[in-house]
PyMOL Python script that loads the backbone (N, CA, C, O; Angstrom):
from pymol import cmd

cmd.read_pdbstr("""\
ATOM      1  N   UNK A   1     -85.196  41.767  -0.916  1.00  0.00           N
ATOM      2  CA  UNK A   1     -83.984  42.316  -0.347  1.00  0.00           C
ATOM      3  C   UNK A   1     -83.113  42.870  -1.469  1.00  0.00           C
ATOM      4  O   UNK A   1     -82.769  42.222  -2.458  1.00  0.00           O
ATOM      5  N   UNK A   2     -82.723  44.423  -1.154  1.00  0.00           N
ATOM      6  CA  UNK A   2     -81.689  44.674  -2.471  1.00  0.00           C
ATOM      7  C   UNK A   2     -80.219  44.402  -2.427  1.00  0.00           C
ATOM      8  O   UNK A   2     -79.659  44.450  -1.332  1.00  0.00           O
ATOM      9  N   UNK A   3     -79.754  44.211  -3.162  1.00  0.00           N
ATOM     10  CA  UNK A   3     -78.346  43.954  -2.859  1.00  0.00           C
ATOM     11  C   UNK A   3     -77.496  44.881  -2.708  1.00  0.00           C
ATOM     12  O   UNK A   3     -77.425  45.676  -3.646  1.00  0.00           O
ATOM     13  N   UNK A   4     -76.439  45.139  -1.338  1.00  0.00           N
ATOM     14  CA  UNK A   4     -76.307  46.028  -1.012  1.00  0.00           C
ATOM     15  C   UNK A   4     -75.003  46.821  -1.857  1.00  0.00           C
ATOM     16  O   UNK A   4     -74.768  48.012  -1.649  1.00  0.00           O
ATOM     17  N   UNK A   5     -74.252  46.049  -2.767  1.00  0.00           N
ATOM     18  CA  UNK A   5     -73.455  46.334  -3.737  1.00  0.00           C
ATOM     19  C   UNK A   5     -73.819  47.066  -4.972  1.00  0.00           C
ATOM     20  O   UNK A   5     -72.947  47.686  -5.579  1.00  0.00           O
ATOM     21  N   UNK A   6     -74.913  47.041  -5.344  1.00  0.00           N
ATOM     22  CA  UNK A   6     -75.495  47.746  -6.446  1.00  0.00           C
ATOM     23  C   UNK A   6     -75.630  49.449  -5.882  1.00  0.00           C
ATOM     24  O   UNK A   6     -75.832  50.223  -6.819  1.00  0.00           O
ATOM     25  N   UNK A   7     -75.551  50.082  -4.563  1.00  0.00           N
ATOM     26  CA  UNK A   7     -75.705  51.113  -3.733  1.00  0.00           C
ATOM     27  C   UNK A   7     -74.481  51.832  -4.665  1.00  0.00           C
ATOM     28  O   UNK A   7     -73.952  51.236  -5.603  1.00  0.00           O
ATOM     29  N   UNK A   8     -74.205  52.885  -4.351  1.00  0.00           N
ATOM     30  CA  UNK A   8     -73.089  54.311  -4.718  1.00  0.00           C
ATOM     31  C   UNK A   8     -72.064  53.532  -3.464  1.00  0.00           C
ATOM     32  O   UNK A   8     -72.207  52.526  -2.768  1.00  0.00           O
ATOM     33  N   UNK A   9     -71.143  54.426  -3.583  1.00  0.00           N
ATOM     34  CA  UNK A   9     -69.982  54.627  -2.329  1.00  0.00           C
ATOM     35  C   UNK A   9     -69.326  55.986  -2.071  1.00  0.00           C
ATOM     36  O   UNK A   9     -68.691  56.578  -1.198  1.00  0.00           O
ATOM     37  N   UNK A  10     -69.786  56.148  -3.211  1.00  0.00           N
ATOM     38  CA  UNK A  10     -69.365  57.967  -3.062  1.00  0.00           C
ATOM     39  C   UNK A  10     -70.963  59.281  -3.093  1.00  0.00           C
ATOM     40  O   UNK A  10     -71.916  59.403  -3.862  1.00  0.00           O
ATOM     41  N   UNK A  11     -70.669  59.777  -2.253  1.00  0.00           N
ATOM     42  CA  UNK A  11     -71.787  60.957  -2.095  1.00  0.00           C
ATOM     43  C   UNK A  11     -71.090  62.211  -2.152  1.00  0.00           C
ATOM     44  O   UNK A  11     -70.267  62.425  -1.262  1.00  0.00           O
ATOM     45  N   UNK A  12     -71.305  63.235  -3.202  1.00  0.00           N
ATOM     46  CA  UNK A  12     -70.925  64.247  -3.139  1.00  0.00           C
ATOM     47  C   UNK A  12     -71.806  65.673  -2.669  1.00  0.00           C
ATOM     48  O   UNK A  12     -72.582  66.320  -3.373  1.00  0.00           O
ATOM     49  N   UNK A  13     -71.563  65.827  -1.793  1.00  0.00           N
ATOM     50  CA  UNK A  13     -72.427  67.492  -1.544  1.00  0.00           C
ATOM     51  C   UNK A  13     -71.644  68.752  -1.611  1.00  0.00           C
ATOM     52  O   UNK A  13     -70.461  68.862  -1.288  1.00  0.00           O
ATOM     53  N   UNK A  14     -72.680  70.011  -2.213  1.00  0.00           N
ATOM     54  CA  UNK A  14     -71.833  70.865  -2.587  1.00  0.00           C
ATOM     55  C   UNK A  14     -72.931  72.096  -2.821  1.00  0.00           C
ATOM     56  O   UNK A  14     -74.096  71.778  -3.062  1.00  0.00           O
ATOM     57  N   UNK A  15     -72.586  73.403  -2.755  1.00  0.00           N
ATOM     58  CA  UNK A  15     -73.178  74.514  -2.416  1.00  0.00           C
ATOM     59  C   UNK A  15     -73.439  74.423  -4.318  1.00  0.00           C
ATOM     60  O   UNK A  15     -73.032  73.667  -5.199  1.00  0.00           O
ATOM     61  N   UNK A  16     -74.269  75.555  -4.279  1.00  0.00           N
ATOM     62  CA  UNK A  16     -74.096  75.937  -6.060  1.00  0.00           C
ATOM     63  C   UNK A  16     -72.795  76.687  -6.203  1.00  0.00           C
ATOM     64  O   UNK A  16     -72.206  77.001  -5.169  1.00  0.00           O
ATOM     65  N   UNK A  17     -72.404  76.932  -7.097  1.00  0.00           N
ATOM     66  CA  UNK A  17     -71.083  77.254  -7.896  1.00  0.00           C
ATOM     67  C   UNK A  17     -69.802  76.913  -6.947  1.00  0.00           C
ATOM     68  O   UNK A  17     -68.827  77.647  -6.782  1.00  0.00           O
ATOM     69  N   UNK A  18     -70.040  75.549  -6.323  1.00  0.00           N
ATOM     70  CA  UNK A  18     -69.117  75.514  -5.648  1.00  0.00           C
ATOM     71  C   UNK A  18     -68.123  74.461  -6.422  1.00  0.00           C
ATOM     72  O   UNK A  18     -67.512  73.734  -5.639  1.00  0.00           O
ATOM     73  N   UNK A  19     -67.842  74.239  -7.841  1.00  0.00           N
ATOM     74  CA  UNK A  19     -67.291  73.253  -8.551  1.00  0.00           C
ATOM     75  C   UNK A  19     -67.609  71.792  -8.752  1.00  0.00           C
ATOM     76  O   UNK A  19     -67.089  71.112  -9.637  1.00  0.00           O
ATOM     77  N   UNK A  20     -68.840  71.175  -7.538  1.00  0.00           N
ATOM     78  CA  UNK A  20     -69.168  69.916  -8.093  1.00  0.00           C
ATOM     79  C   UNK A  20     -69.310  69.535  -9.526  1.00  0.00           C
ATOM     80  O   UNK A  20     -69.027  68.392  -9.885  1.00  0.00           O
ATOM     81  N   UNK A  21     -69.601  70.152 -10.098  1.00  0.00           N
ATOM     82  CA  UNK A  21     -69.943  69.936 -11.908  1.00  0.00           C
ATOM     83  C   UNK A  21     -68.295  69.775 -11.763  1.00  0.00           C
ATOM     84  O   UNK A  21     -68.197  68.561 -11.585  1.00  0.00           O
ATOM     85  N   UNK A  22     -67.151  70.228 -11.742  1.00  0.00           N
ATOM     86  CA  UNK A  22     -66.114  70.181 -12.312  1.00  0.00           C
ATOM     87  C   UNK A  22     -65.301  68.671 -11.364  1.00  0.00           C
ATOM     88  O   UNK A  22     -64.437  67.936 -11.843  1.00  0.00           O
ATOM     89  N   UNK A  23     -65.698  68.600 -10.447  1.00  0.00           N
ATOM     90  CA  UNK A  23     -65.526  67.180  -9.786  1.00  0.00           C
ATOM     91  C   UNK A  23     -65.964  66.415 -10.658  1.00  0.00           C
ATOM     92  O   UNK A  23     -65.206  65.969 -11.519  1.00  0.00           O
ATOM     93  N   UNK A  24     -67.495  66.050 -10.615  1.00  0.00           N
ATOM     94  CA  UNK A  24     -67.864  65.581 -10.972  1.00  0.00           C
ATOM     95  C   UNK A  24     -67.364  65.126 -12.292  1.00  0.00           C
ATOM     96  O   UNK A  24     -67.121  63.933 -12.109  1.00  0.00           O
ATOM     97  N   UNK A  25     -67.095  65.401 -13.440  1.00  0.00           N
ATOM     98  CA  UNK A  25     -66.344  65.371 -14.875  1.00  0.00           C
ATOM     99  C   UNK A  25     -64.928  65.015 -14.548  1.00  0.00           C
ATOM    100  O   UNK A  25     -64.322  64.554 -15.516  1.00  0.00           O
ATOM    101  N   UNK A  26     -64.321  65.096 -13.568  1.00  0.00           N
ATOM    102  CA  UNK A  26     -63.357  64.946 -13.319  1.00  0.00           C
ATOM    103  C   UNK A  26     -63.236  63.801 -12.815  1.00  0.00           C
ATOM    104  O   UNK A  26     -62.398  63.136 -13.424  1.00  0.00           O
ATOM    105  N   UNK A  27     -63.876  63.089 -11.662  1.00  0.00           N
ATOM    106  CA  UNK A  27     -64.159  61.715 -11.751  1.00  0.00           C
ATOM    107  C   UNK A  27     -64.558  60.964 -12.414  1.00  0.00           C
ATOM    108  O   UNK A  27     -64.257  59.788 -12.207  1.00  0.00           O
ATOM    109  N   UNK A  28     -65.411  61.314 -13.503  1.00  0.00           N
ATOM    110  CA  UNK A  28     -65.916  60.336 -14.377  1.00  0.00           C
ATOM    111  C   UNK A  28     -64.649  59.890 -15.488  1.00  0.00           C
ATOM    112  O   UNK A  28     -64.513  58.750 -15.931  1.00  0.00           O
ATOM    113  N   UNK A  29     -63.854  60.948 -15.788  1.00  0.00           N
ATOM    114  CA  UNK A  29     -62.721  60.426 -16.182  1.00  0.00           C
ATOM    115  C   UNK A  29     -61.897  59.274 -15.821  1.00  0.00           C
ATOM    116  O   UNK A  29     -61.299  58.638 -16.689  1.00  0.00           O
ATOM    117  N   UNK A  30     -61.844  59.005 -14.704  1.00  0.00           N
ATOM    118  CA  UNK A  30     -60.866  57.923 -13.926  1.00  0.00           C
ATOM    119  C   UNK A  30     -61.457  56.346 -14.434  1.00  0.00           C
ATOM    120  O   UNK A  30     -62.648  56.109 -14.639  1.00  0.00           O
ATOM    121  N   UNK A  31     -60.494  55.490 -14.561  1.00  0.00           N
ATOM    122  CA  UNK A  31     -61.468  54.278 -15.593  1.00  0.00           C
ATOM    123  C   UNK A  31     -61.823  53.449 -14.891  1.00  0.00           C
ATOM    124  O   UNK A  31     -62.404  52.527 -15.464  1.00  0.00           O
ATOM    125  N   UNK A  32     -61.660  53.324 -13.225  1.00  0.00           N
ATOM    126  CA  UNK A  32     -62.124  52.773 -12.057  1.00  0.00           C
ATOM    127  C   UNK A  32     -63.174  53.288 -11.033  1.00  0.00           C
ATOM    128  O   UNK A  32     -63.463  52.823  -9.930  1.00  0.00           O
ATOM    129  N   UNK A  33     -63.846  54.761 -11.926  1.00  0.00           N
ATOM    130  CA  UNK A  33     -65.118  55.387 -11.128  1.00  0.00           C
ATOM    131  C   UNK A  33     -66.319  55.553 -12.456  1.00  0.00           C
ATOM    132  O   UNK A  33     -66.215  56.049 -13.578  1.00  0.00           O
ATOM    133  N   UNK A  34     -67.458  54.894 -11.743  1.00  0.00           N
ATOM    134  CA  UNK A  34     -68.418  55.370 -12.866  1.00  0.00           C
ATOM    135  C   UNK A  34     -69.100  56.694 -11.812  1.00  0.00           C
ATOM    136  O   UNK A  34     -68.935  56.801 -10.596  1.00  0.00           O
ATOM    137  N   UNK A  35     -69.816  57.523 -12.634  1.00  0.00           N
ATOM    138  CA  UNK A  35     -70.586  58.723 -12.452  1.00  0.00           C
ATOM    139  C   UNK A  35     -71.688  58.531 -13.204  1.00  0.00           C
ATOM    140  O   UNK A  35     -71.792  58.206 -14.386  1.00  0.00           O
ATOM    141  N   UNK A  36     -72.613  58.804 -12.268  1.00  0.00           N
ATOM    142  CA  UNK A  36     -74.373  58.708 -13.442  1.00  0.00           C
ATOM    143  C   UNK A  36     -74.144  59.708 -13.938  1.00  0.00           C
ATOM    144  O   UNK A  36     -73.398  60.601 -13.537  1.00  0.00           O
ATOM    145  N   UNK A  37     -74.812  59.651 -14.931  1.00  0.00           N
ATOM    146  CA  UNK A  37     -75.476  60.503 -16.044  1.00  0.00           C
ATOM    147  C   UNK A  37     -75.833  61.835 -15.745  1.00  0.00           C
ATOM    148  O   UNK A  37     -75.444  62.990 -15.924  1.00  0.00           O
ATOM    149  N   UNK A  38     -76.951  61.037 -15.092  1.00  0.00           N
ATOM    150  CA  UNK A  38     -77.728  62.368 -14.135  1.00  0.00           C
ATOM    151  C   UNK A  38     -77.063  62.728 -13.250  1.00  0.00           C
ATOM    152  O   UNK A  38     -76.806  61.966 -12.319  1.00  0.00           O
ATOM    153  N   UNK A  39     -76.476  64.334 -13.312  1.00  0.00           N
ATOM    154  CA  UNK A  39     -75.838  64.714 -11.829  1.00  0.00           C
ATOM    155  C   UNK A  39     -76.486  64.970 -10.482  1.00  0.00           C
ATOM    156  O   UNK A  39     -75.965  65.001  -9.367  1.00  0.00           O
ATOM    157  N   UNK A  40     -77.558  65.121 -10.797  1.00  0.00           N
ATOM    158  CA  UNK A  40     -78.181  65.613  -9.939  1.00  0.00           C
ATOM    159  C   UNK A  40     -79.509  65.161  -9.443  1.00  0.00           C
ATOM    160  O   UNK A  40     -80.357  65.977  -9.081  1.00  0.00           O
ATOM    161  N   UNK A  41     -79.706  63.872  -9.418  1.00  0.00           N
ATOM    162  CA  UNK A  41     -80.884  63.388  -9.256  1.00  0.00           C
ATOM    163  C   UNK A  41     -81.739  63.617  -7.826  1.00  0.00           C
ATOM    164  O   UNK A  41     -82.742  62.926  -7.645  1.00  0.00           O
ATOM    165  N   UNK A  42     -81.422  64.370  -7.049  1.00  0.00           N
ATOM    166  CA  UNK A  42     -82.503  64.560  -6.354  1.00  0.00           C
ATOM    167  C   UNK A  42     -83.290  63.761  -4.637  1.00  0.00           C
ATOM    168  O   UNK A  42     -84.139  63.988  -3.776  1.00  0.00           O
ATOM    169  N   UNK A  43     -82.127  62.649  -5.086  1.00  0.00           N
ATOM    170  CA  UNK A  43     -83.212  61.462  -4.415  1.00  0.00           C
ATOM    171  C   UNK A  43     -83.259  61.870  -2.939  1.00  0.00           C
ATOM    172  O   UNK A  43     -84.216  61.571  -2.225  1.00  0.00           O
ATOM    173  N   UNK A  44     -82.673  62.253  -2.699  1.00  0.00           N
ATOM    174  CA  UNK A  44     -82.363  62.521  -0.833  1.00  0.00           C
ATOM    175  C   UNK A  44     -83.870  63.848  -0.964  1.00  0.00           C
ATOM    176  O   UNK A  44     -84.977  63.679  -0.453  1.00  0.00           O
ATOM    177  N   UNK A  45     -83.632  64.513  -1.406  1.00  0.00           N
ATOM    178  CA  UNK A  45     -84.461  65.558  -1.134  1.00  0.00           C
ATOM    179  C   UNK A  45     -86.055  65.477  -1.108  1.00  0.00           C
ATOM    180  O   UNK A  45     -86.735  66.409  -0.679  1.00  0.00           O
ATOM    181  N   UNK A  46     -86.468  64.573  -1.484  1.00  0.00           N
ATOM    182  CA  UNK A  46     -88.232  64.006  -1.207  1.00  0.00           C
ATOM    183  C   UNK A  46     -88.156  62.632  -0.811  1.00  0.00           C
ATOM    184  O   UNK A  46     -87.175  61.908  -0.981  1.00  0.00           O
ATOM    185  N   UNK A  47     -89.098  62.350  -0.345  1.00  0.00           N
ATOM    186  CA  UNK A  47     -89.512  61.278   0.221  1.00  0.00           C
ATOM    187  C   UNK A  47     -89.929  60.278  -1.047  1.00  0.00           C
ATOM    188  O   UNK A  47     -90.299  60.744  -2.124  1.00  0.00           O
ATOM    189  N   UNK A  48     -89.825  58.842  -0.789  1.00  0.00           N
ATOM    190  CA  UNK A  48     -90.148  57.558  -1.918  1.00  0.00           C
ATOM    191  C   UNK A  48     -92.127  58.315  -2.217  1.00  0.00           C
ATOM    192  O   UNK A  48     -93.032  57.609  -1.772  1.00  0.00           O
ATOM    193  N   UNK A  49     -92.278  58.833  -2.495  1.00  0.00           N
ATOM    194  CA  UNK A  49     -93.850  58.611  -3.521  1.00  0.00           C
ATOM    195  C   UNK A  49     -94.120  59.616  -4.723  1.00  0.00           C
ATOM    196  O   UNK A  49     -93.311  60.457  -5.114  1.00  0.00           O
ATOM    197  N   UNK A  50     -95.066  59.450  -5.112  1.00  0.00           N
ATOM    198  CA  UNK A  50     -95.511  59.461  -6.178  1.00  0.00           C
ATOM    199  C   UNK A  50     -95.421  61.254  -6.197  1.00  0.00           C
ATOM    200  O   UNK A  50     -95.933  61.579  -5.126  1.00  0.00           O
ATOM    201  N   UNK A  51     -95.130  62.130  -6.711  1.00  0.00           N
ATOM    202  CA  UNK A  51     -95.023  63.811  -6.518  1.00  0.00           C
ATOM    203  C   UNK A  51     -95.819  64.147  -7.456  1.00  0.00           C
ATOM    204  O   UNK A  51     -95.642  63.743  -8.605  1.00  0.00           O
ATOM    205  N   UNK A  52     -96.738  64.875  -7.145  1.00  0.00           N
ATOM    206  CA  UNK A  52     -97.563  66.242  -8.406  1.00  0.00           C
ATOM    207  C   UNK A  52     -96.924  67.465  -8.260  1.00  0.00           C
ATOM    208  O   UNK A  52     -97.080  67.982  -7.154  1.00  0.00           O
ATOM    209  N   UNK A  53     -95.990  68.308  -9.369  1.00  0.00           N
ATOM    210  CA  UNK A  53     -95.718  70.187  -9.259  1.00  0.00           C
ATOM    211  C   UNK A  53     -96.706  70.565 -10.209  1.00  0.00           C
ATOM    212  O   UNK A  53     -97.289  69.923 -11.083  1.00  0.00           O
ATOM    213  N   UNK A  54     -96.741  71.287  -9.987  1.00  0.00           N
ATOM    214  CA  UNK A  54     -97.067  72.484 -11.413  1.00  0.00           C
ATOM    215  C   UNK A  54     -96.322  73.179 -12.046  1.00  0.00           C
ATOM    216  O   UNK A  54     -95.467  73.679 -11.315  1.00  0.00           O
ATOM    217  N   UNK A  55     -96.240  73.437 -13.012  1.00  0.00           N
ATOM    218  CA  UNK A  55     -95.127  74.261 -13.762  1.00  0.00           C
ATOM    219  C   UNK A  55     -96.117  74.912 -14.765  1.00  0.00           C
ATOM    220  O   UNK A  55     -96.971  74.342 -15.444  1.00  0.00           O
ATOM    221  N   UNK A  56     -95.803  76.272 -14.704  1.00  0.00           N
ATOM    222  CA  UNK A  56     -96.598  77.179 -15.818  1.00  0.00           C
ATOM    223  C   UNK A  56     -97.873  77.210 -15.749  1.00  0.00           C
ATOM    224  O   UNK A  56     -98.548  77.805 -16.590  1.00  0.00           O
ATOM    225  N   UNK A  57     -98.530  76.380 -14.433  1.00  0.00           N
ATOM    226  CA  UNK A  57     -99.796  76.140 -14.727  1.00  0.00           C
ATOM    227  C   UNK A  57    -100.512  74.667 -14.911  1.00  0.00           C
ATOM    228  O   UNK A  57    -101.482  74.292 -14.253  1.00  0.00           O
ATOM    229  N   UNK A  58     -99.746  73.797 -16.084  1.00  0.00           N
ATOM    230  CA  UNK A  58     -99.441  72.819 -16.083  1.00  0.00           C
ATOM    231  C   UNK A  58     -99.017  71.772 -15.008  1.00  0.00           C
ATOM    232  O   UNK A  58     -98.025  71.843 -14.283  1.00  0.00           O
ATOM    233  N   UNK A  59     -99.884  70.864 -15.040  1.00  0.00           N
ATOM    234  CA  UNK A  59     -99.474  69.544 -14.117  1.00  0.00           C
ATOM    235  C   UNK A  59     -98.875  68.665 -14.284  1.00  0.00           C
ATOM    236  O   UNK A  59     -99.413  67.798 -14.973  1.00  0.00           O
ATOM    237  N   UNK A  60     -97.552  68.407 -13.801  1.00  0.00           N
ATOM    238  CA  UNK A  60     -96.465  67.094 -13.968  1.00  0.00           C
ATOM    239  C   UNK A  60     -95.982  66.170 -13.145  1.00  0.00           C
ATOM    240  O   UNK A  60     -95.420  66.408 -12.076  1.00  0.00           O
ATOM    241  N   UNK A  61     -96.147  65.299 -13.528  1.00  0.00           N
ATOM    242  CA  UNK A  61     -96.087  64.325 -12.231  1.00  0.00           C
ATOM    243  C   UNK A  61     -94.635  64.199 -11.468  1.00  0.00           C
ATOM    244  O   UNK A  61     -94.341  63.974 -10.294  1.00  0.00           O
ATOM    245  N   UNK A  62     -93.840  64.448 -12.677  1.00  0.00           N
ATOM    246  CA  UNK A  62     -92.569  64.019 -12.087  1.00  0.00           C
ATOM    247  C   UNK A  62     -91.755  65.021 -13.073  1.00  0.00           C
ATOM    248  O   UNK A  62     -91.744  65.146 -14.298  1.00  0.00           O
ATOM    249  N   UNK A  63     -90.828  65.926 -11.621  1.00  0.00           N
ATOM    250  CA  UNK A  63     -89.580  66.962 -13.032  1.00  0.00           C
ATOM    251  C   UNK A  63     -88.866  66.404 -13.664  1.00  0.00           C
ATOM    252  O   UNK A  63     -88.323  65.490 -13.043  1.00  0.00           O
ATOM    253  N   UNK A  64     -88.485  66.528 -14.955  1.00  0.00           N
ATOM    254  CA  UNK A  64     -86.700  65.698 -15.177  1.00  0.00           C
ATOM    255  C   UNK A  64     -86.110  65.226 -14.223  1.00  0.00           C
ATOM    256  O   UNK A  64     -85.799  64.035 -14.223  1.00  0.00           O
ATOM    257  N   UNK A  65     -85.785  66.141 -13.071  1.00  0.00           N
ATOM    258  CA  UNK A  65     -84.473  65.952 -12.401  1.00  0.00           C
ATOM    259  C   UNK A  65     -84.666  65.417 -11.575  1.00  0.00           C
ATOM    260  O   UNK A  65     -83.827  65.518 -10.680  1.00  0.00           O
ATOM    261  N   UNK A  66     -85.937  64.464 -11.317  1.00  0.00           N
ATOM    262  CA  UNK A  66     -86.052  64.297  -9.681  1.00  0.00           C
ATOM    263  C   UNK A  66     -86.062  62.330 -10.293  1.00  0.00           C
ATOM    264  O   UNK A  66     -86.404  61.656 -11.265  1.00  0.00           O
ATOM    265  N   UNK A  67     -85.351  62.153  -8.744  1.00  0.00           N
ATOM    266  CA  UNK A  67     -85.228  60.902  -9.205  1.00  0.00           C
ATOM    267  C   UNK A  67     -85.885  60.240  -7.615  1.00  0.00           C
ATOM    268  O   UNK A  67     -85.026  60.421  -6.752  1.00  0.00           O
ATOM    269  N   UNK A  68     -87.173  59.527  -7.020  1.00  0.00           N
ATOM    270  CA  UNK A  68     -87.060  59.544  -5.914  1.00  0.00           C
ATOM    271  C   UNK A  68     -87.463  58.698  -5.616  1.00  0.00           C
ATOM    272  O   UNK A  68     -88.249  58.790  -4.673  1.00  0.00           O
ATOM    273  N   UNK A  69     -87.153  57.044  -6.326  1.00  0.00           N
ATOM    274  CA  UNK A  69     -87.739  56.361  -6.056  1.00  0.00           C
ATOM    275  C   UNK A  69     -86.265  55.017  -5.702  1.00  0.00           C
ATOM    276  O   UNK A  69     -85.529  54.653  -6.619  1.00  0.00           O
ATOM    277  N   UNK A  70     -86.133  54.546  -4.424  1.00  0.00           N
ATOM    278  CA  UNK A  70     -84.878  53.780  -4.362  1.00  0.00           C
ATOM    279  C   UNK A  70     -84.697  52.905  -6.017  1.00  0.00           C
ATOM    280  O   UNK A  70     -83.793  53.264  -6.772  1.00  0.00           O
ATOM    281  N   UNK A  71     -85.428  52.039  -6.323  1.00  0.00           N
ATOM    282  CA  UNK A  71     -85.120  51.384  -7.881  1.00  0.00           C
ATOM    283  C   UNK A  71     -84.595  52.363  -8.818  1.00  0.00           C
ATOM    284  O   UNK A  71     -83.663  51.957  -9.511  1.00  0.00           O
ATOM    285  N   UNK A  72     -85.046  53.767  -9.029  1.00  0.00           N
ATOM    286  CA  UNK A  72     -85.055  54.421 -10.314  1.00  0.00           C
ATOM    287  C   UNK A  72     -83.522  55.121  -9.676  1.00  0.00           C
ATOM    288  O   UNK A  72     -82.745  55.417 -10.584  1.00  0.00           O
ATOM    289  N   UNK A  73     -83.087  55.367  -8.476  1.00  0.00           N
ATOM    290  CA  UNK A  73     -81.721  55.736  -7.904  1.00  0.00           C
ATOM    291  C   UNK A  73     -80.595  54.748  -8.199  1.00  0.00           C
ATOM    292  O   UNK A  73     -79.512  55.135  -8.637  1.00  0.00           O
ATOM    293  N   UNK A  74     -80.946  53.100  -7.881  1.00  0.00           N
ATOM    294  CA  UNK A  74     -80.098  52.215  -8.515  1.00  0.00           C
ATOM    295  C   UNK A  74     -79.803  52.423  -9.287  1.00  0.00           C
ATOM    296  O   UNK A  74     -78.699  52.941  -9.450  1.00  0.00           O
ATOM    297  N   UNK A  75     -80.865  52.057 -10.521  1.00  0.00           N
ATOM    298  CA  UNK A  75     -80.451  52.200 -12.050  1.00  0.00           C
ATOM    299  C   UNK A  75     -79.538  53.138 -12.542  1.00  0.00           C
ATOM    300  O   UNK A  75     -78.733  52.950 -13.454  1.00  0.00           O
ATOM    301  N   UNK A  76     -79.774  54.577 -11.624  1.00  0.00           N
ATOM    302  CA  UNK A  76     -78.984  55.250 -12.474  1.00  0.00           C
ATOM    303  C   UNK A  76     -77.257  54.575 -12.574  1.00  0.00           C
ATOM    304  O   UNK A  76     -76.520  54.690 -13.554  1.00  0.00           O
ATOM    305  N   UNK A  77     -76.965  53.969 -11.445  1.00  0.00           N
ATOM    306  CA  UNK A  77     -75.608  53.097 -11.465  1.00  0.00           C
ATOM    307  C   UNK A  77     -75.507  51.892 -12.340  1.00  0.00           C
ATOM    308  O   UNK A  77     -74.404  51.709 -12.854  1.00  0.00           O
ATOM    309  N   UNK A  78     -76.284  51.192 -12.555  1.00  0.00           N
ATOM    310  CA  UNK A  78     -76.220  50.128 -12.857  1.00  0.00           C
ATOM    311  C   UNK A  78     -75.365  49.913 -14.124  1.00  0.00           C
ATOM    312  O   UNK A  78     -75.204  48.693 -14.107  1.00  0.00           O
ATOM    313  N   UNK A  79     -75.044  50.148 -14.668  1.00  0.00           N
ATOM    314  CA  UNK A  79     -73.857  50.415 -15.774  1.00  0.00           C
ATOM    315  C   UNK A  79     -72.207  50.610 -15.470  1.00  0.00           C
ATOM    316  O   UNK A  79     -71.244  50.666 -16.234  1.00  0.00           O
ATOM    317  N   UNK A  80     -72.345  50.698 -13.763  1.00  0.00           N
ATOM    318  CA  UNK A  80     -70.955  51.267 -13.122  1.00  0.00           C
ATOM    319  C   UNK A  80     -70.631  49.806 -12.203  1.00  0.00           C
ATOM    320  O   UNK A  80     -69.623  49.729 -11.501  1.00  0.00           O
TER     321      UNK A  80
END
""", "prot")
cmd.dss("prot")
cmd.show_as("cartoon", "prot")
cmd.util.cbc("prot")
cmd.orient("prot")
């Protein structure tokens, strides 16, 4: 069972150039909000398994940016 406090409380959605990056920096300022690292991790957008892309040709299991596994989504908080 995970504990349900270790979860976010804030979800931000936002078009491209619609200023989230500048939210975003802007909350992380406040000394009572943490902000991951990663802005953009991804997790909503695939499903929990294991992903193969290709890039260039090249096979990668996993992009930088994708984060899609509930544990590896915690962590990114876990410091907050």
């Amino acid at each position: 069972m995970i504990d349900k406090n270790l979860f976010p409380n804030l979800f931000i959605v936002g078009a491209a150039k619609g200023g989230t990056t500048t939210l975003h920096y802007a909350l992380d300022q406040h000394p009572q909000v943490y902000m991951s690292q990663k802005k953009e991790p991804g997790y909503f957008v695939w499903a929990e398994e294991d992903l193969q892309f290709i890039n260039n040709g090249k096979l990668i299991t996993q992009p930088r940016f994708l984060v899609n596994h509930l544990n590896d989504y915690l962590n990114l908080f876990k410091d907050g």
